[in-house]
N, C-alpha and C positions, 0 to 999 in steps of 0.2 A: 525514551520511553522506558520505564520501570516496571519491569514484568513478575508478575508474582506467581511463584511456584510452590504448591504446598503439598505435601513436605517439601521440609526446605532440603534437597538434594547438597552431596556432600559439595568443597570448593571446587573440586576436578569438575566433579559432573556438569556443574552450574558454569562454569568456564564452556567446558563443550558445546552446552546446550545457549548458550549467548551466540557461540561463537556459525554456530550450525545455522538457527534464526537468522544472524547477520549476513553470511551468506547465502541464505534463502533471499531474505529481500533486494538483497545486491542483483541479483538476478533475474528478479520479477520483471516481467515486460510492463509497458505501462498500459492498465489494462480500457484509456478513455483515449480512442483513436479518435482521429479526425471527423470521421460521421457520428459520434457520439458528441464530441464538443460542438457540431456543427446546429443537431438537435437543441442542445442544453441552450446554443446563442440564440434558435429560432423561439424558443418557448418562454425564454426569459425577456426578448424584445420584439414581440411579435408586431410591434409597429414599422420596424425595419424592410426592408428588401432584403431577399437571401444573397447570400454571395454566390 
């Protein structure tokens, strides 16, 4: 993903600021549990039986 920052912050900053981002999303829990994907399968094949 190619993120665009305007101004274009100096090469240090722009290192930190990748680098901060990166480990932000390393981190992220994943935010579509099991009742969420369970929903998304009932609504997309509602001809099915639920599990």
């Amino acid at each position: 993903m190619e993120r665009e920052i305007v101004p274009e912050p100096p090469e240090e900053e722009r290192k930190a600021l990748d680098e901060a981002l990166a480990r932000l999303l390393a981190e992220r829990e994943d935010p579509y549990n099991d009742w969420w994907r369970t929903g998304v399968r009932e609504t997309l094949n509602p001809e099915e039986e639920p599990v």
